[in-house]
C-alpha positions as CSV (number, residue, x, y, z in Angstrom):
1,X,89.9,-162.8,89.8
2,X,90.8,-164.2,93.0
3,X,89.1,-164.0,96.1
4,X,90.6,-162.1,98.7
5,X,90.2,-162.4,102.2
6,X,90.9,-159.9,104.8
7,X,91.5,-160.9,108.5
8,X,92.3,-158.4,110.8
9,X,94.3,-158.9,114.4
10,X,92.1,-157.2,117.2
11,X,92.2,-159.7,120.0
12,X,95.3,-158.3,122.1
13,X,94.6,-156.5,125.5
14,X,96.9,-153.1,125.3
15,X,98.1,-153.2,129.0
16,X,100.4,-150.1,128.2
17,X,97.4,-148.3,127.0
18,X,96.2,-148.6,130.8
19,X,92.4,-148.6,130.0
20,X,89.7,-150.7,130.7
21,X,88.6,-150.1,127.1
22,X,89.7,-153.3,124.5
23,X,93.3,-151.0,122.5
24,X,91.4,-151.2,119.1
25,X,88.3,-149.6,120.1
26,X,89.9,-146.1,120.8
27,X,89.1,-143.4,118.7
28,X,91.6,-141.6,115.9
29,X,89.4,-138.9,113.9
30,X,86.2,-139.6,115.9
31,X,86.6,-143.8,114.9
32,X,87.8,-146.5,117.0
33,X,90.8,-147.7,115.2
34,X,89.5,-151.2,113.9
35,X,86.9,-148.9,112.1
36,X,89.5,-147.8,110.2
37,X,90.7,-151.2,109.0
38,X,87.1,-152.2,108.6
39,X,86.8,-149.1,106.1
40,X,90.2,-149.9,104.3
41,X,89.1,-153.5,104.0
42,X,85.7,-153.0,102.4
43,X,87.1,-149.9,100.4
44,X,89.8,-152.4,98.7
45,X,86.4,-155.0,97.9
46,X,87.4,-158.0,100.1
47,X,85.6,-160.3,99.4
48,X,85.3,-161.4,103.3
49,X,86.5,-159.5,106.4
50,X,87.4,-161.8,109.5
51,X,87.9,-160.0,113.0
52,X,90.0,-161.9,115.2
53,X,88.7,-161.2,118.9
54,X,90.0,-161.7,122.1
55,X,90.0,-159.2,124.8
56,X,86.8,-157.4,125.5
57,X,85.5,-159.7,122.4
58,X,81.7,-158.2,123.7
59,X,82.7,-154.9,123.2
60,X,84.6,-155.2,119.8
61,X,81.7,-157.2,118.4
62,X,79.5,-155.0,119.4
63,X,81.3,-152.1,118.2
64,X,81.3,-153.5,114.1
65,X,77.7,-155.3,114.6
66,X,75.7,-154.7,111.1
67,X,78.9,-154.6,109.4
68,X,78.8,-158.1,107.7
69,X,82.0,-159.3,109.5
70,X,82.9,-162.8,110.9
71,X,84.1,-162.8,114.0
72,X,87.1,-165.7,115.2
73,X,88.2,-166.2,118.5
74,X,91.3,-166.1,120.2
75,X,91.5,-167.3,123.5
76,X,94.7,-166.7,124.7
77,X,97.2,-164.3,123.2
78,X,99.8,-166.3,122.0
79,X,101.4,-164.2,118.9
80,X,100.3,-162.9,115.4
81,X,100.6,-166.6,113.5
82,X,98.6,-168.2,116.8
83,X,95.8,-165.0,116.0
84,X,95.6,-166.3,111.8
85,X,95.4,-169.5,112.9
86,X,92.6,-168.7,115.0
87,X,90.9,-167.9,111.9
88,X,91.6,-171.0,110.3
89,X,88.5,-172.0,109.6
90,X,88.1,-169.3,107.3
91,X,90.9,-169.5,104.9
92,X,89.6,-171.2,101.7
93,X,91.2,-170.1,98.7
94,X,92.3,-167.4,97.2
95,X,94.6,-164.7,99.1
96,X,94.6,-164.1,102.6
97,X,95.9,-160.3,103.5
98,X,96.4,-159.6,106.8
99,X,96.1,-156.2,108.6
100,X,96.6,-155.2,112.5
101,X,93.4,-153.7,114.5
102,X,95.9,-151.0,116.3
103,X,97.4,-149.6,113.2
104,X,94.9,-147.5,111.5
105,X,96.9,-144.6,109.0
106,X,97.4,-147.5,106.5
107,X,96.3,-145.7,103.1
108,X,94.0,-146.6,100.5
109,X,96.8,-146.5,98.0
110,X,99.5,-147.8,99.3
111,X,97.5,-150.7,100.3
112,X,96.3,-151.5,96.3
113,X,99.8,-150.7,95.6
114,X,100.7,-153.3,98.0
115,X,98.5,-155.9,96.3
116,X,99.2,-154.7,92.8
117,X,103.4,-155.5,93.5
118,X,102.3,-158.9,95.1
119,X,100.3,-159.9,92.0
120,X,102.4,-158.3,89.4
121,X,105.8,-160.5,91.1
122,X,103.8,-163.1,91.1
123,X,104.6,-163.5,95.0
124,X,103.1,-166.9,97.3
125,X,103.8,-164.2,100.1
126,X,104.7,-160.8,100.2
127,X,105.4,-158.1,102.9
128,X,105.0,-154.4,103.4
129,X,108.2,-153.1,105.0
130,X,109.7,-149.4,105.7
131,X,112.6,-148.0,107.1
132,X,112.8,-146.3,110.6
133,X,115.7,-144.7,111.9
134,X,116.0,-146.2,115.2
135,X,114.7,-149.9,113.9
136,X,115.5,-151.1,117.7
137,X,112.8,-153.7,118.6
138,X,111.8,-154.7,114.9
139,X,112.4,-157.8,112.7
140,X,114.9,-156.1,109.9
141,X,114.3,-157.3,106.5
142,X,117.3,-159.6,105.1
143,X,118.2,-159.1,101.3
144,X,120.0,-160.7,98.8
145,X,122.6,-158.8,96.7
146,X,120.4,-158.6,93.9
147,X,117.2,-157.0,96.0
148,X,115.5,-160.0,96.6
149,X,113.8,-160.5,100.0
150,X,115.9,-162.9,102.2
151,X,114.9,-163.4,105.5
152,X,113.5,-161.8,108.4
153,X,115.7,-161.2,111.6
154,X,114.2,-160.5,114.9
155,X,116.1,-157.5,116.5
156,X,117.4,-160.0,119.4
157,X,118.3,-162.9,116.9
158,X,120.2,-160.0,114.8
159,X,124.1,-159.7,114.3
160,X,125.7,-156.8,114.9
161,X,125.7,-156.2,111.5
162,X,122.4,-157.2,110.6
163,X,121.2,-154.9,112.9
164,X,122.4,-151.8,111.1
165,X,119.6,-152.6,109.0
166,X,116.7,-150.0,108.7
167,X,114.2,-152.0,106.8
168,X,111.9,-153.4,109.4
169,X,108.9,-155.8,109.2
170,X,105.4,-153.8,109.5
171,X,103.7,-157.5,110.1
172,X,101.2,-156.3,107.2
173,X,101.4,-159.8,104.8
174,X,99.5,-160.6,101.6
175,X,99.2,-164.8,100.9
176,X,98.6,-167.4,98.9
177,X,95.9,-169.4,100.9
178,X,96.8,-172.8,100.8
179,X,100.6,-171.5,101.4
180,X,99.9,-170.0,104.4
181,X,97.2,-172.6,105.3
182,X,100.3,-175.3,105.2
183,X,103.2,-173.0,106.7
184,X,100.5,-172.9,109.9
185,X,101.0,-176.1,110.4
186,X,104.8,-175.6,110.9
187,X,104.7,-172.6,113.3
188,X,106.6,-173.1,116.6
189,X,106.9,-171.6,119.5
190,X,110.3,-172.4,120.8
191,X,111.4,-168.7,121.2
192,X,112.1,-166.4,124.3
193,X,108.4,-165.3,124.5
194,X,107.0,-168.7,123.8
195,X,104.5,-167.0,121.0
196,X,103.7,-168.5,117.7
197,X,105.0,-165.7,114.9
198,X,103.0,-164.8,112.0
199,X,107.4,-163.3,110.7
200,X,107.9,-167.5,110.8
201,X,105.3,-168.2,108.0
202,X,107.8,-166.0,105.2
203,X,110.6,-168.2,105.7
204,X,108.8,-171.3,106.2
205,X,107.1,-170.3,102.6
206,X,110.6,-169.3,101.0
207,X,112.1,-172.6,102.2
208,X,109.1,-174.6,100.4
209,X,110.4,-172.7,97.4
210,X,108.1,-169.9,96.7
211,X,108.8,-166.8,96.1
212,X,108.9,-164.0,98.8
213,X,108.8,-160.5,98.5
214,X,108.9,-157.1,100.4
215,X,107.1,-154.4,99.6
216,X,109.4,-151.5,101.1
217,X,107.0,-148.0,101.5
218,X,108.4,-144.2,102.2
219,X,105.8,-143.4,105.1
220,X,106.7,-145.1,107.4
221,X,103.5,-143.5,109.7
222,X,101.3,-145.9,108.1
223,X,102.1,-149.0,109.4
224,X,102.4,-147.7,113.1
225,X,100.7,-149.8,115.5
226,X,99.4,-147.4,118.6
227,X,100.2,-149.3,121.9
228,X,100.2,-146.2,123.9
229,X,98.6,-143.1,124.4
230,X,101.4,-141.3,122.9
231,X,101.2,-143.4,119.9
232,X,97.5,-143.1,120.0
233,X,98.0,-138.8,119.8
234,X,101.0,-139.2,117.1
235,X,98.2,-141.4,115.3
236,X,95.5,-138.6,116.0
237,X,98.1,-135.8,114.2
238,X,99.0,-137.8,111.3
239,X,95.7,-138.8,110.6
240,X,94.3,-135.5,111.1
241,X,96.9,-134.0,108.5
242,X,95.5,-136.4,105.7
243,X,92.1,-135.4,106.1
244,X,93.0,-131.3,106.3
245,X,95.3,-132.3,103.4
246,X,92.7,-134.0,101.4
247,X,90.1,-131.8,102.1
248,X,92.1,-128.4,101.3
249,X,92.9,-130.2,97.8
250,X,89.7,-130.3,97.3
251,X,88.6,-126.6,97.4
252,X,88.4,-126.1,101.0
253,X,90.2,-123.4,102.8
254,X,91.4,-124.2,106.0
255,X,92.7,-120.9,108.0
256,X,95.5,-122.3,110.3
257,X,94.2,-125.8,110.2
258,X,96.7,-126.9,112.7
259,X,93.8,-125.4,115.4
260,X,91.0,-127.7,113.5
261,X,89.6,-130.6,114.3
262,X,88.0,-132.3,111.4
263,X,86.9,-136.1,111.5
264,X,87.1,-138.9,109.0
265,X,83.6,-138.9,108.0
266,X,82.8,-134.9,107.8
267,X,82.0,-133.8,104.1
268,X,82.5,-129.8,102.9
269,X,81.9,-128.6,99.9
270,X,84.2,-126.2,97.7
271,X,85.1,-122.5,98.7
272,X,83.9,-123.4,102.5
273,X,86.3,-121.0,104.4
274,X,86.9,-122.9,108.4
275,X,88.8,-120.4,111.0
276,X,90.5,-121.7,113.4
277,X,89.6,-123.6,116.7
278,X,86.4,-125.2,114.7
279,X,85.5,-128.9,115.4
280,X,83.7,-130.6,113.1
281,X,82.3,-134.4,114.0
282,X,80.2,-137.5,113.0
283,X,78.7,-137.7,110.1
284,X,78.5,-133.5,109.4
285,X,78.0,-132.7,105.9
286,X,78.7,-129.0,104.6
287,X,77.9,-127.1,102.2
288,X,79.7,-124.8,99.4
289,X,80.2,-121.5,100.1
290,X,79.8,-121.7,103.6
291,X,81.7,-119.7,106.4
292,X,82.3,-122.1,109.6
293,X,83.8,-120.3,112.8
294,X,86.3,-119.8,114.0
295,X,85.6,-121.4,117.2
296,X,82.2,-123.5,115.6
297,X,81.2,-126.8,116.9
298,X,79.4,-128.9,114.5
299,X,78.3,-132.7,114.9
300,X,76.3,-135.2,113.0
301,X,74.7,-131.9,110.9
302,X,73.7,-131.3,107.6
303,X,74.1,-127.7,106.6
304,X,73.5,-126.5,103.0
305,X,75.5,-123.7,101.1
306,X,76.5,-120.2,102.0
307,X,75.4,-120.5,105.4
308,X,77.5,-118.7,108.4
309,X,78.2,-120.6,111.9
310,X,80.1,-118.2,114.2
311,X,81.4,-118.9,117.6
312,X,78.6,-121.3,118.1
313,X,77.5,-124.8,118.6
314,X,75.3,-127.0,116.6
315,X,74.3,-131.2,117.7
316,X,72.0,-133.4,115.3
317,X,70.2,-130.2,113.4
318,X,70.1,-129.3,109.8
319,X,70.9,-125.5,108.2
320,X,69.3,-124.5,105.1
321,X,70.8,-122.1,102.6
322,X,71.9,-118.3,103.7
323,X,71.2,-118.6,107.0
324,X,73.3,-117.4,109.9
325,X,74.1,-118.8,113.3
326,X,75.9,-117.0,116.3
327,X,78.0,-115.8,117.7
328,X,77.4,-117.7,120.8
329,X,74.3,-120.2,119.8
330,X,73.2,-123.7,120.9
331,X,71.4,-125.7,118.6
332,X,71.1,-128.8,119.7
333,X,69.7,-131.7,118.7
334,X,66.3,-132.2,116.0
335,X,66.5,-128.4,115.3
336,X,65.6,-127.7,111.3
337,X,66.5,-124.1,110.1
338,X,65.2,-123.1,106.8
339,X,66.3,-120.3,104.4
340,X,67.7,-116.7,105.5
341,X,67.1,-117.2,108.7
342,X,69.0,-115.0,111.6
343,X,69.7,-117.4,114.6
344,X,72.0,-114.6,117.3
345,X,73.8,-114.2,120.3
346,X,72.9,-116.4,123.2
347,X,69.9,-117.9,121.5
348,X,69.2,-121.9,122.0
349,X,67.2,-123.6,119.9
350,X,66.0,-127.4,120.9
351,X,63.3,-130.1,118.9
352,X,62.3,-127.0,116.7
353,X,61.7,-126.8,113.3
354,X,62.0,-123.0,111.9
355,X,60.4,-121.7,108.4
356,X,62.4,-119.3,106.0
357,X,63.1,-115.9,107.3
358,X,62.7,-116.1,110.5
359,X,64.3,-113.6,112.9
360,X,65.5,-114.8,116.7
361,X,68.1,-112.6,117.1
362,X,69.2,-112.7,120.9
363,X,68.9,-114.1,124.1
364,X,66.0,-116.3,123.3
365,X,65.1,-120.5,124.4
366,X,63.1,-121.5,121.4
367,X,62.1,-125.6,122.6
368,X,59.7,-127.9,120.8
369,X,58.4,-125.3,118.9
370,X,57.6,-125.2,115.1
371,X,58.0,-121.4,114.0
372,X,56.6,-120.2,110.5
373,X,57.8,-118.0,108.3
374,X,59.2,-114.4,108.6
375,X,58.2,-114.7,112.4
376,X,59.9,-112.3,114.9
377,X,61.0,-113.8,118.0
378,X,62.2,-110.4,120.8
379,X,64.8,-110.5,123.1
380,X,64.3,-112.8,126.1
381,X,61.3,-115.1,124.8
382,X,61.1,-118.2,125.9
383,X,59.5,-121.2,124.9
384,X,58.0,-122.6,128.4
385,X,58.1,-126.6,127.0
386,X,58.3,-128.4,130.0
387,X,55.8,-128.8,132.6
388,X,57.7,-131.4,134.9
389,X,56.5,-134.2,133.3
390,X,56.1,-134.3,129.7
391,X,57.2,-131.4,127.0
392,X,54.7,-129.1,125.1
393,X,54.4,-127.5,121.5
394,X,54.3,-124.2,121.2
395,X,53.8,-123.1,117.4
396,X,54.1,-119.5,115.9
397,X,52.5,-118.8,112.1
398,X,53.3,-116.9,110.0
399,X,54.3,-113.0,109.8
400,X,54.0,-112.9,113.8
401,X,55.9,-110.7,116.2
402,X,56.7,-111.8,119.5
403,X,57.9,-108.6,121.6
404,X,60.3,-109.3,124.1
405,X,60.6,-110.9,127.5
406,X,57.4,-113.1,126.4
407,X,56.9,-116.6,127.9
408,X,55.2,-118.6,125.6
409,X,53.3,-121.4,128.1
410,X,52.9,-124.6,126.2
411,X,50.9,-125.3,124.5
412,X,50.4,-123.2,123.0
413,X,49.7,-121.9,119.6
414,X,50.0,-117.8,118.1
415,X,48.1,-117.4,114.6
416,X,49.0,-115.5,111.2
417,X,50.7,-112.1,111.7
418,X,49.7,-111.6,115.7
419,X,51.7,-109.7,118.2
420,X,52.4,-110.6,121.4
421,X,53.0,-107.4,123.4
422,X,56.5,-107.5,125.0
423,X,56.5,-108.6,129.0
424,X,53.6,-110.9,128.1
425,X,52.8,-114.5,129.6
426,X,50.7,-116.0,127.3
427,X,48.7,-118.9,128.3
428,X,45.9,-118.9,125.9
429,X,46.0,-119.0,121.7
430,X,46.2,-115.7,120.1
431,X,43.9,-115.9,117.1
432,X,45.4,-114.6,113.9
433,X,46.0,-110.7,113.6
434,X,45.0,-109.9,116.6
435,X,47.6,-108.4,119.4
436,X,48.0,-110.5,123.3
437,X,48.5,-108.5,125.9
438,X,49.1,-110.5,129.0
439,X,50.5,-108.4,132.1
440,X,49.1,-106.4,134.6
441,X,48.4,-102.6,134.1
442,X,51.0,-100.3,135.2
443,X,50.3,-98.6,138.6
444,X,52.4,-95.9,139.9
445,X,52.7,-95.2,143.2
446,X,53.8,-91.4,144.1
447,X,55.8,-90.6,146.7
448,X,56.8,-94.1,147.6
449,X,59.9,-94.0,147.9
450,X,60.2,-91.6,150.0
451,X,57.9,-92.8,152.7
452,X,60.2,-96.2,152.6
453,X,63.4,-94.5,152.9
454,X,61.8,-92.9,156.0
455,X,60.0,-96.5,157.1
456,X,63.8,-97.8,156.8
């Protein structure tokens, strides 16, 4: 089996993307878009990924660090066969395929298909083209009468008749190494932009007497190269339409995905129903059976089955099994929700890990707390965690009942089935069973009123 080296172009600067961050390191499904090479690259088994820096080389390096790459260095930009040969050093034998940091809706399968064609035609060198309607701009793909790959034409080297072509170059090549080690060499750059083209190293290979090929695709969206930040939101919706596509294949029901946002690393399981205007981020894993939104914002969470999220945002927590959440909640991030729990309206929940059953149904701050189960938590308690310097447990037990509009001073700590009468500012533990009752007695005052009304 031969070895296969992947290098991938990601040292160009991106002026037209006017940002001070490096092109390839903006995001397209929650990734920068060299991820997504990265990913096609490992998921294809190369047997050694080379990124080819340049521009903001600190910043790209830093990005895919732990990600057993090599890194080569291009000093100055000067053109796609300048960039490989940057990366000389680490073309040995083999095949060499190489793939552009800025085009990142390249698929799995056409890419094997890719490699499949060149090994099946027995290729030194081989091509992915595709057809576009308006080819202005591109090399166009020269063939004989019989098929065979030609030539490749740059659009201002083109006759008129050449340039009725629609089969374009994507830059995407597959080769042998020592071919394209020697057909290096040979690279010039006596052209109008005075670059060094990778589009020269196909003919110099064909000339040698090798055999060239094409591989000509029908989605043309893959092999787009964002340079823009229109090109960077046309890559956004098509890549977005794989993953809804993929995903609703799968068992998931997506009502009127076009309002979803769904990145490339979320997971649901099957008969998950997601409404519309939900956002779901990071590394998220869902459950079956779940019901998600609409309007629910979910990141880097793991949430088990059959659980509800409603109008309601969740960072960094986890979600056990038939539990609910919202409308209108915040749980952000290191909270852990058990079993049937109720999580309501206007109720944020921070650093707190809550037992099975437990109720905290409204209007409630729950903060580095750690709540047992079937506790009660009234409307309007609140967690007092933070004391201007450093933040405080507060933990409930079991089978308590906090009534409402309790502040719960931390630390602080409320045993087995207590109560906590509502209004109550409770600085001191409440042993188990017994019932806190921390306000001042009522007094009431006749005739008040109407000596201030006269006062006034």
């Amino acid at each position: 089996m031969h070895r296969l080296t992947t290098i991938i172009l990601a040292a160009g600067y991106g002026k037209r993307m006017n940002s001070k961050l490096p092109k390839v390191l903006h995001k397209v499904s929650g990734l920068p878009m060299i991820q997504h090479v990265v990913d096609l690259s490992k998921a294809i088994k190369s047997d050694q990924i080379v990124c080819v820096v340049g521009h903001g080389r600190e910043l790209v390096e830093a990005s895919l660090a732990d990600q057993s790459l090599a890194f080569a260095l291009q000093e100055q930009q000067l053109g796609t066969g300048h960039a490989v040969l940057s990366a000389e050093q680490f073309i040995d034998s083999g095949d060499v395929l190489v793939l552009f940091g800025d085009a990142p809706l390249l698929s799995e399968e056409t890419l094997r298909n890719f490699i499949a064609y060149h090994k099946a035609k027995k290729n030194t060198a081989s091509l992915i083209s595709t057809e576009f309607d308006d080819p202005t701009g591109y090399g166009r793909i020269v063939r004989l009468d019989s098929g065979a790959f030609s030539k490749i034409v740059e659009h201002k080297d083109a006759t008129n008749q050449e340039r009725l072509i629609k089969e374009v170059n994507s830059g995407i090549g597959l080769f042998d190494a020592s071919a394209l080690k020697e057909a290096l060499k040979t690279l010039r750059n006596d052209n109008t932009q005075g670059e060094y083209y990778l589009t020269d190293v196909f003919e110099g290979i064909k000339n040698s007497g090798c055999s060239v090929g094409a591989y000509l695709i029908d989605t043309p969206y893959e092999v787009m190269g964002v340079n823009d930040r229109v090109a960077l939101a046309e890559a956004e919706k098509y890549h977005q339409e794989m993953i809804k596509k993929r995903m609703m294949l799968s068992g998931v029901t997506l009502v009127n995905p076009e309002s979803i946002y769904i990145e490339k690393e979320v997971v649901v399981g099957i008969d998950t129903v997601i409404y519309q205007g939900s956002r779901l981020m990071g590394q998220t894993q869902i459950g079956e059976d779940c019901t998600i939104g609409p309007y629910a914002e979910i990141s880097d969470s793991k949430i088990q089955s059959q659980v509800r999220v409603n109008h309601s945002t969740v960072q960094s927590s986890e979600i056990d099994s038939f539990s609910t959440v919202g409308p209108y909640a915040y749980l952000r991030p290191k909270s852990i929700v058990g079993k049937h729990v109720k999580i309501g309206d206007f109720v944020e929940v921070k650093n707190t890990i809550i037992a099975d059953g437990v109720k905290i149904s409204h209007l409630t701050y729950v903060g580095d707390g750690k709540i047992g189960e079937n506790v009660n938590l009234g409307c309007g308690v609140v967690f007092v965690n933070y004391d201007g310097t450093k933040k405080h447990l507060t933990e409930i037990e079991s089978g308590a009942f906090i009534g409402c509009n309790t502040n719960l001073i931390a630390p602080v700590k409320v045993g087995k089935n207590a109560y906590v009468a509502a209004g109550s500012t409770i600085t001191e533990d409440v042993p188990e069973n017994a019932l806190a009752i921390a306000r001042e007695r009522q007094v009431n005052k006749t005739e008040w009123s109407n000596k201030y009304q006269k006062n006034k």
